[in-house]
Backbone as CSV, one residue per row, in Angstrom:
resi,resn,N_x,N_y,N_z,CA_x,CA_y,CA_z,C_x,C_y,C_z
1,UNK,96.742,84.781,113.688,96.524,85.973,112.862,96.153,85.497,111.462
2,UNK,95.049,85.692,111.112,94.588,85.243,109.572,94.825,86.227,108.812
3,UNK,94.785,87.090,108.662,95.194,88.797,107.482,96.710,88.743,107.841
4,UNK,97.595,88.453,106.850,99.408,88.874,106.757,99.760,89.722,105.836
5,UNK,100.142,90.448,105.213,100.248,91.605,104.244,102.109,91.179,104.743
6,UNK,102.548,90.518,103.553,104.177,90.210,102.950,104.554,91.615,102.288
7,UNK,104.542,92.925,102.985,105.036,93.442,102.238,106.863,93.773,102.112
8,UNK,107.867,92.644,102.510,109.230,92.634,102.621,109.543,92.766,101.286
9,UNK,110.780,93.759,101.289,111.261,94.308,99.595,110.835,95.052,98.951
10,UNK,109.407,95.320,99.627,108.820,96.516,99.211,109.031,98.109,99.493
11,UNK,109.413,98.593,98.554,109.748,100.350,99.491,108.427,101.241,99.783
12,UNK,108.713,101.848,100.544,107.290,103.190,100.699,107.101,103.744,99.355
13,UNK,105.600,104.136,98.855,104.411,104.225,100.509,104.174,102.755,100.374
14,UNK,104.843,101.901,99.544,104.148,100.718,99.117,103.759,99.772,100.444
15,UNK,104.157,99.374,101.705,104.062,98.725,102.747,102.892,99.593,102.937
16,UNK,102.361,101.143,103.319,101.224,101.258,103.732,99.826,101.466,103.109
17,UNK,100.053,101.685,101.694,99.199,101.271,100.744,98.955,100.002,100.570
18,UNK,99.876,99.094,100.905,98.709,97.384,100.765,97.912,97.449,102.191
19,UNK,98.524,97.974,103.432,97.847,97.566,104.835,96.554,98.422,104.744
20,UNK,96.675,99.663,103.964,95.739,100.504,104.529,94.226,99.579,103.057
21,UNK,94.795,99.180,101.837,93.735,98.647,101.235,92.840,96.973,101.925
22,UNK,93.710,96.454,102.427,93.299,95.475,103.315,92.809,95.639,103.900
23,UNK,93.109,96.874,104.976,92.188,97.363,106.225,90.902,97.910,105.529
24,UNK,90.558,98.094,104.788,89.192,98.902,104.091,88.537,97.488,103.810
25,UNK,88.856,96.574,103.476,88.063,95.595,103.729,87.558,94.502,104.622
26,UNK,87.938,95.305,105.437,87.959,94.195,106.844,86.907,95.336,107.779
27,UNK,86.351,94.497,108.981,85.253,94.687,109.536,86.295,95.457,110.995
28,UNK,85.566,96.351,111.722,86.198,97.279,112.861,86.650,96.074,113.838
29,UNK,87.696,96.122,114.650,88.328,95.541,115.494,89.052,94.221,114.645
30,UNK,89.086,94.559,113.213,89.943,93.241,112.570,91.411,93.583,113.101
31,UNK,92.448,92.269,113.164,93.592,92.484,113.087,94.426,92.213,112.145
32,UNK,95.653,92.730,111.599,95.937,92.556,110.140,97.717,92.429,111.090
33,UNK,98.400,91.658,110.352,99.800,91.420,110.735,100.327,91.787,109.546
34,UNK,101.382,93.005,109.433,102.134,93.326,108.357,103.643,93.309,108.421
35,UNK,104.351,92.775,107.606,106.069,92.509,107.869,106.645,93.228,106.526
36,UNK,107.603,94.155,107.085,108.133,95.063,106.254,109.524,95.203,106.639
37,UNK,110.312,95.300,105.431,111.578,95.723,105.606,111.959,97.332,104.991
38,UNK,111.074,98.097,104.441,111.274,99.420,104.709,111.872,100.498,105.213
39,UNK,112.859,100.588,105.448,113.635,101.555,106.935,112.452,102.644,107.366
40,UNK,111.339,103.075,106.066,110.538,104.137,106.358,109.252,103.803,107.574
41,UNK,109.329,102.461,107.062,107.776,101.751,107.501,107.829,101.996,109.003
42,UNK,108.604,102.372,109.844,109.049,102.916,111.260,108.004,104.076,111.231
43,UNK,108.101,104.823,110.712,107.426,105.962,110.786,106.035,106.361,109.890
44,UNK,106.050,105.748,108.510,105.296,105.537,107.841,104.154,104.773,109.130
45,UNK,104.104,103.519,109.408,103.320,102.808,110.256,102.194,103.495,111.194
46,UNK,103.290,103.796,111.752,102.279,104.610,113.009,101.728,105.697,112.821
47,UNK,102.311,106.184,111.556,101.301,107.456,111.395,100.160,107.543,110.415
48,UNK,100.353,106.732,109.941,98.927,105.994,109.241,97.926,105.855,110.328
49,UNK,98.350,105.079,110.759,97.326,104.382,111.692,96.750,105.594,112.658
50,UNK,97.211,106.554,113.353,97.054,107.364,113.801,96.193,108.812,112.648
51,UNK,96.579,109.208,111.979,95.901,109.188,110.955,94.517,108.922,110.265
52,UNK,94.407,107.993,110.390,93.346,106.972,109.521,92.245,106.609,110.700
53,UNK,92.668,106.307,112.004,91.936,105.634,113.452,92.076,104.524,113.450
54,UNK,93.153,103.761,113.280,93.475,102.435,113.390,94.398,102.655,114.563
55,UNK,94.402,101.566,115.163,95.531,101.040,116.664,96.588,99.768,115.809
56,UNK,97.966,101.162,116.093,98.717,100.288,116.159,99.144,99.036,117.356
57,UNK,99.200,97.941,117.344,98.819,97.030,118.567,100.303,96.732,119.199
58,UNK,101.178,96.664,117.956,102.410,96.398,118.404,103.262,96.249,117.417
59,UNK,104.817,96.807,117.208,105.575,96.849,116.324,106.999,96.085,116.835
60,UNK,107.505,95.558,116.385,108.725,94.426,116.955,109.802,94.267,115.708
61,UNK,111.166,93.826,115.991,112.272,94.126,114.696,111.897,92.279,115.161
62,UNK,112.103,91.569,113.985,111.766,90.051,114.138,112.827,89.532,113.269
63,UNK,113.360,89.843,112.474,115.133,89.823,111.676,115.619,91.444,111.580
64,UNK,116.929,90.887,111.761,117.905,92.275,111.026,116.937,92.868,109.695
65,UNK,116.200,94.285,109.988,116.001,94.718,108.894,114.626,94.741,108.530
66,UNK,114.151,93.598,109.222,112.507,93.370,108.900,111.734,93.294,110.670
67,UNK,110.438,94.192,109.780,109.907,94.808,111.343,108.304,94.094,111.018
68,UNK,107.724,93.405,112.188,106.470,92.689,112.205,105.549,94.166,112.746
69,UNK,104.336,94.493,112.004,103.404,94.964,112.854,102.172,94.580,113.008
70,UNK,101.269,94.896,114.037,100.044,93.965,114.474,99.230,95.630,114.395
71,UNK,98.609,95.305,113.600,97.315,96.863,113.419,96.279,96.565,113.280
72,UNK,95.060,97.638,114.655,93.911,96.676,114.515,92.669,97.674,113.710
73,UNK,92.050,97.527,113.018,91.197,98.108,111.932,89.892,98.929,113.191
74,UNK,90.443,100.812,113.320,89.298,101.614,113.616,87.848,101.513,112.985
75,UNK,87.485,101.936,114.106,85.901,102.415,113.499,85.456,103.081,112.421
76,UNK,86.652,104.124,111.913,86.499,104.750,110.624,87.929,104.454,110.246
77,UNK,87.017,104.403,108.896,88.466,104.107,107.720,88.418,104.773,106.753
78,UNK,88.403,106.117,106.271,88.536,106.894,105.177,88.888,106.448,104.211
79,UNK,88.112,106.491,103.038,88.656,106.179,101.654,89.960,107.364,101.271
80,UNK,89.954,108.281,101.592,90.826,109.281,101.273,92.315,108.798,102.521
81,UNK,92.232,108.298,102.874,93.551,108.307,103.843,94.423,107.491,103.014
82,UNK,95.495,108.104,103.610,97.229,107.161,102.966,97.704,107.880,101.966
């Protein structure tokens, strides 16, 4: 995975405001790996992505507290989303 977005310690929306500005620069079918400790980013996550037309690929707890996600960059990416 070359794109990681560290957003641990960070609170909402802040975890989906860095993924979703990353994803605007990346080309359709990119994959972006984001690690958040958020309690929100559970729900925040997937509904972005759903949202926006991104695939969430897979979400996993990888420490107490901190959650890995794998999101792969839709065909459209709205400047207005998030």
């Amino acid at each position: 995975m070359s794109t990681l977005i560290d957003a641990r310690g960070l609170l909402c929306p802040l975890p989906v405001l860095r993924l979703r500005k990353r994803l605007l620069d990346l080309p359709q079918g990119s994959r972006v790996m984001l690690l958040a400790t958020d309690p929100a980013a559970v729900i925040d996550v997937p509904h972005f992505c759903a949202e926006a037309g991104h695939r969430l690929i897979t979400s996993r707890q990888i420490a107490p507290g901190e959650t890995e996600y794998i999101v792969e960059r839709g065909p459209a990416c709205p400047v207005a989303a998030g």
